[in-house]
VOPAGU-2260 file (C-alpha; in pm, 1 decimal, decimal comma):
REM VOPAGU-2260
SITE   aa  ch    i         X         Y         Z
SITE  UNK   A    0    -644,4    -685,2     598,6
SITE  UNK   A    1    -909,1    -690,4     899,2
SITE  UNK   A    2   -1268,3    -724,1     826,9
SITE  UNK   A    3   -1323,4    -405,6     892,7
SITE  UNK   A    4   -1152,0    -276,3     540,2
SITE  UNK   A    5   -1308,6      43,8     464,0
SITE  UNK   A    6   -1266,5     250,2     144,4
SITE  UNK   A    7   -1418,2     657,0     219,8
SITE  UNK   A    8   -1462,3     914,5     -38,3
SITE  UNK   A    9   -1450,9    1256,2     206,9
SITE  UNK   A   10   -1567,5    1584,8     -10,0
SITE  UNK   A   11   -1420,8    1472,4    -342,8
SITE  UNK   A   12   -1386,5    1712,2    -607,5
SITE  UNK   A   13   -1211,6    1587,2    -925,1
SITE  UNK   A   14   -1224,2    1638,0   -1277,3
SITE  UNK   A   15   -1022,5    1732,1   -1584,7
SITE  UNK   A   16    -830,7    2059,7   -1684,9
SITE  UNK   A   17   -1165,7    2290,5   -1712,2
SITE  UNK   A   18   -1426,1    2055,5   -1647,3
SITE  UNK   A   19   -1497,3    2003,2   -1327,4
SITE  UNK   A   20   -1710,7    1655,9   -1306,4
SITE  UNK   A   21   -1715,6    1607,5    -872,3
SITE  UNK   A   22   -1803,9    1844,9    -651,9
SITE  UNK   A   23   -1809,5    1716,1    -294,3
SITE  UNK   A   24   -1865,1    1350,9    -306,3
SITE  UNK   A   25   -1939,0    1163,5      56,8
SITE  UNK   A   26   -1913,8     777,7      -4,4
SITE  UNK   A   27   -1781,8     502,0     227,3
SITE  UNK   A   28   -1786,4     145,8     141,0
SITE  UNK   A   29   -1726,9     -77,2     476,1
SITE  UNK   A   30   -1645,4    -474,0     423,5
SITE  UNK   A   31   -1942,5    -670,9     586,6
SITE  UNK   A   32   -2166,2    -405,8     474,9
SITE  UNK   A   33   -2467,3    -467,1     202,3
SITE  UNK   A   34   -2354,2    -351,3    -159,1
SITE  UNK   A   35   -2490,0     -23,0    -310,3
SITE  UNK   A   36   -2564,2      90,0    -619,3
SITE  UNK   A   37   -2434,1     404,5    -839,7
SITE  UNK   A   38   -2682,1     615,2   -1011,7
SITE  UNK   A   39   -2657,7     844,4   -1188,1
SITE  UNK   A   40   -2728,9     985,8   -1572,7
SITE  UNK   A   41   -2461,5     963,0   -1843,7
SITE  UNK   A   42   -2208,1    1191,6   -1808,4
SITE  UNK   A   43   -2260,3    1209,5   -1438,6
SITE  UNK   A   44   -1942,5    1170,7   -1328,4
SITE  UNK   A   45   -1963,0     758,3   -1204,6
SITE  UNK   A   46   -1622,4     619,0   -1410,7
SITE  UNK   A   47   -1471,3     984,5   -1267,4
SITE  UNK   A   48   -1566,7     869,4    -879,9
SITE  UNK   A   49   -1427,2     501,2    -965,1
SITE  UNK   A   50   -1110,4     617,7   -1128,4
SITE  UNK   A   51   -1030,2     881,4    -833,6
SITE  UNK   A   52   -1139,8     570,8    -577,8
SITE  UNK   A   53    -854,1     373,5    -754,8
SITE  UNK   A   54    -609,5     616,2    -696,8
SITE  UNK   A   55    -594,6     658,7   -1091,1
SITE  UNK   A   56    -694,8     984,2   -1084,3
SITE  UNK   A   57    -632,2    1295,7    -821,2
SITE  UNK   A   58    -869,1    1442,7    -656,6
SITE  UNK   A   59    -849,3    1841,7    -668,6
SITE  UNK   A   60    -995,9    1880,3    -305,5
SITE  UNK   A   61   -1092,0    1592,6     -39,4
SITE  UNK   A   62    -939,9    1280,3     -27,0
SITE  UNK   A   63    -972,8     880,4     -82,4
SITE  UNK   A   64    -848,8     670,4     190,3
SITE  UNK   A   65    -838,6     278,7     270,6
SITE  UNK   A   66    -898,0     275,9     697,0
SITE  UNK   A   67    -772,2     631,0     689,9
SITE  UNK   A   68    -475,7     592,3     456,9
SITE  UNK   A   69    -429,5     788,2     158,0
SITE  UNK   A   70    -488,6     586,2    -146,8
SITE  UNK   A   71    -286,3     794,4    -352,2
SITE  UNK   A   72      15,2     760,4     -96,3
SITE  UNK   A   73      29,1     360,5     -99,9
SITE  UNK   A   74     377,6     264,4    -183,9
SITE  UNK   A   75     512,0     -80,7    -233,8
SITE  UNK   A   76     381,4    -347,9     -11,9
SITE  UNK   A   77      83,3    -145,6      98,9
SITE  UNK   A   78      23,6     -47,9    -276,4
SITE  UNK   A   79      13,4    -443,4    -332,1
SITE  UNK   A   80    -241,3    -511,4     -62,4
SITE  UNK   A   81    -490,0    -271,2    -166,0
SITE  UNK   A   82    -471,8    -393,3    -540,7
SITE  UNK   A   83    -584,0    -747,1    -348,2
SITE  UNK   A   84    -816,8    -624,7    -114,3
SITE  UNK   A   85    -991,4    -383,3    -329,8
SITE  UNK   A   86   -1093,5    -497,0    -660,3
SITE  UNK   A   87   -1209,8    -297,3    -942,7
SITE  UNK   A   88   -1393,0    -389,1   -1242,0
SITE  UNK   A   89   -1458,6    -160,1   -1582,5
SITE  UNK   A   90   -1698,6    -175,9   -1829,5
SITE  UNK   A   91   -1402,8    -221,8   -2089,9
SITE  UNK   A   92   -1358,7    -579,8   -1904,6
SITE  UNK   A   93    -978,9    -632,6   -2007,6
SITE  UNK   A   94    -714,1    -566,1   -2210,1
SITE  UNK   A   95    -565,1    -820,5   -2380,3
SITE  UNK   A   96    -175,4    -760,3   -2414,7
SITE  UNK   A   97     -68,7   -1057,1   -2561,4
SITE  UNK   A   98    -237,3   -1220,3   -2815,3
SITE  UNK   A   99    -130,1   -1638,0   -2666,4
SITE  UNK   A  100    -246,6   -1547,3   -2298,3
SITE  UNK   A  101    -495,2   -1788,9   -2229,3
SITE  UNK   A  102    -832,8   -1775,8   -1886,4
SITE  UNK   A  103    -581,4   -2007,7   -1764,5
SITE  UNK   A  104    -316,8   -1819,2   -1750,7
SITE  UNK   A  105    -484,8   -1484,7   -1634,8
SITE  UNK   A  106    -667,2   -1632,3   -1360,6
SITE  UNK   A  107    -309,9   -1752,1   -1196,7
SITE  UNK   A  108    -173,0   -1359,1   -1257,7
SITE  UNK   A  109    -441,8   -1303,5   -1039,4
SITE  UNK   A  110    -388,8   -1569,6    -798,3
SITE  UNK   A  111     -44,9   -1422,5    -806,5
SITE  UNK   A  112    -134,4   -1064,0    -733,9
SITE  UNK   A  113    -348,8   -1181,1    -400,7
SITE  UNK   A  114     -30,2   -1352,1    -277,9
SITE  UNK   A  115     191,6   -1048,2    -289,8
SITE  UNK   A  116    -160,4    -867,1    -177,2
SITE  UNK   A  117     -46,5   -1100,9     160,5
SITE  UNK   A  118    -374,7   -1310,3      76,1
SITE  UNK   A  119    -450,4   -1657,0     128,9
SITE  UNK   A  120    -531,4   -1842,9    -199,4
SITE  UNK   A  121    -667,8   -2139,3    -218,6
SITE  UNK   A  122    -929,7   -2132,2    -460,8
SITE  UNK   A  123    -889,2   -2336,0    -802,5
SITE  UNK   A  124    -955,0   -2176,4   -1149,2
SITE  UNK   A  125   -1246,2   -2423,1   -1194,1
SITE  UNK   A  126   -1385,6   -2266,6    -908,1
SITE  UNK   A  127   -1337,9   -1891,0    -980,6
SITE  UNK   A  128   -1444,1   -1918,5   -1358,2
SITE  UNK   A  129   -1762,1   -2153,1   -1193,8
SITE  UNK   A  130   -1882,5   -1822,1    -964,5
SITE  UNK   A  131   -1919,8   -1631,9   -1322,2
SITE  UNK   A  132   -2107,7   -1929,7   -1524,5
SITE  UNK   A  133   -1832,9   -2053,4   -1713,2
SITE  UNK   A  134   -1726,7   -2452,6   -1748,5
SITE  UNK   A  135   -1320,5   -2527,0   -1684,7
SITE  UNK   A  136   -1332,7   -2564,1   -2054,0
SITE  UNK   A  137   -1257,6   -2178,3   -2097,5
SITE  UNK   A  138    -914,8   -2229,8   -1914,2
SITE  UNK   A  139    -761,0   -2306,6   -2240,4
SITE  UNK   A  140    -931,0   -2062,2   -2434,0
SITE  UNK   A  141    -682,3   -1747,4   -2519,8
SITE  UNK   A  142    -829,4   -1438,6   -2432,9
SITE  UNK   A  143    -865,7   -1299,3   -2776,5
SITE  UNK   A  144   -1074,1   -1559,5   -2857,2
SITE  UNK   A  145   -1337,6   -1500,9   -2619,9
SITE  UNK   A  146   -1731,5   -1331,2   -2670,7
SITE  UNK   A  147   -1747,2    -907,3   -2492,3
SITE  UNK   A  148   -1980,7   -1130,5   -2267,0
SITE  UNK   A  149   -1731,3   -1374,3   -2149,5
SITE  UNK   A  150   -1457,8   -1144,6   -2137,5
SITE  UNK   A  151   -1654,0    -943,1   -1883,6
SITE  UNK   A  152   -1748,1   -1248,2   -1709,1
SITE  UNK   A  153   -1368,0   -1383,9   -1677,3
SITE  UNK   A  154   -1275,3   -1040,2   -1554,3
SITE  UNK   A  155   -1502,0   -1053,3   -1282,1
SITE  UNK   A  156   -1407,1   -1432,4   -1179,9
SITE  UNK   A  157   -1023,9   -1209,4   -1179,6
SITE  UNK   A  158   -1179,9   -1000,3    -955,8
SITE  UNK   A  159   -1301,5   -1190,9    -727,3
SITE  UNK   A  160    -970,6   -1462,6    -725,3
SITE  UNK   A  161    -797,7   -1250,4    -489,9
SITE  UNK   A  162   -1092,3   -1254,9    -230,9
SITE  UNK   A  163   -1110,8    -932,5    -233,3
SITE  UNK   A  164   -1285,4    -700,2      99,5
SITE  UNK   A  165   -1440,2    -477,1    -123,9
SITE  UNK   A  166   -1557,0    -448,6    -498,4
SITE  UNK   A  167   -1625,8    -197,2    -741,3
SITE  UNK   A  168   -1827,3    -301,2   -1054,0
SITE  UNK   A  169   -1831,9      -7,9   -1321,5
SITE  UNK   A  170   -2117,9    -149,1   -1582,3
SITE  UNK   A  171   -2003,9    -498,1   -1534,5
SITE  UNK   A  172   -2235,3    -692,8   -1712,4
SITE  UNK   A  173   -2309,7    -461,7   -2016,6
SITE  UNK   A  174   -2175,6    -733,1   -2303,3
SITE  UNK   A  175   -2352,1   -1066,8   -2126,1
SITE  UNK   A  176   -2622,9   -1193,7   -2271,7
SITE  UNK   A  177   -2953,2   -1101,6   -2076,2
SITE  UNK   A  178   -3065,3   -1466,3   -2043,8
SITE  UNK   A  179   -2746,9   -1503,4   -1804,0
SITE  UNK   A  180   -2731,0   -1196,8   -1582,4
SITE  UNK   A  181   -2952,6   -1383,0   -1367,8
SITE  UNK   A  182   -2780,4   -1641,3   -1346,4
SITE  UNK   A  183   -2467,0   -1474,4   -1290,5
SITE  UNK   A  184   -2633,9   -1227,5   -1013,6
SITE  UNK   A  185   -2771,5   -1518,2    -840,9
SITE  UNK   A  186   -2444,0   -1662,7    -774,3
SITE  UNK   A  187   -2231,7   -1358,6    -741,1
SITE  UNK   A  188   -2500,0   -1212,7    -468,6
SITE  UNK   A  189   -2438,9   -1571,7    -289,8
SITE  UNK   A  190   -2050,0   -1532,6    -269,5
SITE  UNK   A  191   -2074,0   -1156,1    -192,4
SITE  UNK   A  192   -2289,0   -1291,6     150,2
SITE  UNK   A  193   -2098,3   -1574,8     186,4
SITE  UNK   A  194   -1756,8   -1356,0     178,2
SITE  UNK   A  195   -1853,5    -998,3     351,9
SITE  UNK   A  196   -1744,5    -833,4      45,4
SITE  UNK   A  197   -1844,7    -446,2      59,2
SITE  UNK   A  198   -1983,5    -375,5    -359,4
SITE  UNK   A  199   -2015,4     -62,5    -482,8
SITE  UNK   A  200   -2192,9    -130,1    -840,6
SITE  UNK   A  201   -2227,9     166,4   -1114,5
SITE  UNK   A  202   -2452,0      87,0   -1334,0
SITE  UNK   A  203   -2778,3     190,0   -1567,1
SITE  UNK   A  204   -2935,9    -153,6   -1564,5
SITE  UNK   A  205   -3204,6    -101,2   -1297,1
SITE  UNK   A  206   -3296,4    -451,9   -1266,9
SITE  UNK   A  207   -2881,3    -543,4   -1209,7
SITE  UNK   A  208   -2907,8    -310,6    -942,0
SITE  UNK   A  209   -3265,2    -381,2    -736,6
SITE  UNK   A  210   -3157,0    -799,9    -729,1
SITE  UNK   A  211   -2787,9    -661,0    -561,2
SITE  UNK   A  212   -2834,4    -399,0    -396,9
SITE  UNK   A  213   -3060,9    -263,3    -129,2
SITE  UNK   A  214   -2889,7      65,2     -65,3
SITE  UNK   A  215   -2851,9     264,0    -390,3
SITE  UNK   A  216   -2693,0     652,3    -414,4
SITE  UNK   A  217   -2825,0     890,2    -683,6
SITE  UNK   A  218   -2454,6    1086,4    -860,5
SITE  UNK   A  219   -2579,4    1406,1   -1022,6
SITE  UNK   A  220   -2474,0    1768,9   -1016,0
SITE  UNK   A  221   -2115,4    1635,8    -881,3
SITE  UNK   A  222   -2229,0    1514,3    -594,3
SITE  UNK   A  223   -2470,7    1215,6    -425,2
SITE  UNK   A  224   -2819,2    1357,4    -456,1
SITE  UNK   A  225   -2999,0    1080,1    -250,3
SITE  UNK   A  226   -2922,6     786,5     -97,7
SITE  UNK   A  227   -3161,9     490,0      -0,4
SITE  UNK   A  228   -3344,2     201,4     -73,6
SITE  UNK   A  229   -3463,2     264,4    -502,7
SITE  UNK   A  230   -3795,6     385,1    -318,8
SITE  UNK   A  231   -3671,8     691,6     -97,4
SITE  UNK   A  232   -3380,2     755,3    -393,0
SITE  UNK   A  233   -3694,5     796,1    -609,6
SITE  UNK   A  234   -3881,7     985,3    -375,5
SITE  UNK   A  235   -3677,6    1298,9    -407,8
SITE  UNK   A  236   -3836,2    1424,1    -718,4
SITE  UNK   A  237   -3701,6    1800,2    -620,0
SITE  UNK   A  238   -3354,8    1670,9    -843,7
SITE  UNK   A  239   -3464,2    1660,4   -1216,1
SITE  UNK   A  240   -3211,3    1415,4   -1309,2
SITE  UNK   A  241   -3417,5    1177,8   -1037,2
SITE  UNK   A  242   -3762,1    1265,0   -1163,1
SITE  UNK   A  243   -3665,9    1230,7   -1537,4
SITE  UNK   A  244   -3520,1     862,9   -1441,9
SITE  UNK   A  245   -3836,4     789,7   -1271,2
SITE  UNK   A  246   -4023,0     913,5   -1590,8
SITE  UNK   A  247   -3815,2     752,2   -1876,9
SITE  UNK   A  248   -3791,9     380,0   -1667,7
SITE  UNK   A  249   -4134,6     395,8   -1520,1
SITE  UNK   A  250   -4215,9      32,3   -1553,8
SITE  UNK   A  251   -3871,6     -83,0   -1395,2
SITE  UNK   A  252   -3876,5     126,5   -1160,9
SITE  UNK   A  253   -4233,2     131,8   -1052,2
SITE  UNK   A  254   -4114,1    -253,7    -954,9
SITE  UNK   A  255   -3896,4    -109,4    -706,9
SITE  UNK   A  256   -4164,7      79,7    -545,0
């Protein structure tokens, strides 16, 4: 896929039988571009916007396309390339099928999946479980045995095995220990330069989101209230879900002032 891989959200409404949860959502992530972040309060409608930008969910009204192509209409080979070129990560991390599969063994799936993607591979498990914090002694761990923490981090070294053009992080670091998200944001920050990967990260963890992201969007009332750096999201205090953030996280987020 070119550089210019670009994944657009146009008036989105989606939800579930009688519960409308999107409303007319705008959002456009563009490979090369700086990663945002996704505010929003709980029950906002964030894992609703992923799941519809996914294709796992249809929209009601507006569309999702990859460089103006249906994502709900990707069949076969073209179905495989986006799975490669735009990777998604949930909160959940993974789930773990069979009980023998080992990091090893899920980190070549991957591998796998960015070669039917049409993908050039040529980065070693050592080096993908290395971007997330993790020694190459985890390649023979089996899944089952591994911490929430280092579940969520070997799903994001999956992620990022296929090389993907653009990202989409849905509380990705919720299980890791605090001591290493810095570590881990450090590094991934480094290969999202070093790669043009686009990022689109949905998350409550304010600090996550001010070392990744200079662009953040606001999700609330179904659609993107503001959009900005944290300071001009925060400045429009005419949205109370906005103003009650600012009030309940006033010491993080008077950082990002």
């Amino acid at each position: 896929m070119p550089a210019s891989t670009t994944l657009t959200a146009t008036a989105l409404h989606a939800g579930y039988p009688g519960e409308p949860v999107l409303t007319g959502v705008d959002l456009s992530l563009r490979a090369g571009d700086a990663p945002i972040g996704l505010l929003g309060p709980s029950g906002a409608g964030k894992t609703t916007l992923i799941q519809v930008l996914r294709g796992e969910l249809s929209p009601s009204a507006g569309q999702v396309t990859l460089d103006g192509r249906s994502v709900r209409r990707l069949r076969g080979k073209d179905r495989r390339a986006f799975r490669a070129a735009v990777r998604f990560v949930s909160q959940y991390a993974m789930t773990i099928a069979d009980p023998r599969e080992t990091v090893a063994s899920r980190l070549e799936l991957a591998a796998k999946e960015a070669r039917k993607g049409g993908r050039t591979h040529a980065v070693s498990p050592t080096e993908m479980l290395e971007t997330v914090g993790l020694g190459e002694q985890y390649l023979t761990r089996r899944m089952r045995t591994l911490s929430g923490g280092e579940t969520q981090r070997v799903a994001l070294a999956t992620a990022l095995a296929t090389r993907p053009e653009i990202l989409v992080l849905d509380e990705p670091l919720t299980a890791v220990d605090p001591g290493m998200r810095g570590e881990i944001s450090a590094a991934l920050r480094q290969i999202i330069q070093r790669l043009g990967i686009a990022v689109l990260i949905a998350s409550h963890d304010l600090e996550l989101l001010q070392r990744l992201c200079p662009q953040v969007a606001f999700l609330g009332q179904g659609r993107i209230l503001a959009q900005g750096t944290f300071a001009e999201v925060l400045a429009h205090t005419e949205h109370e879900e906005i103003r009650e953030l600012a009030e309940n996280a006033a010491e993080a987020v008077q950082r990002y002032r």
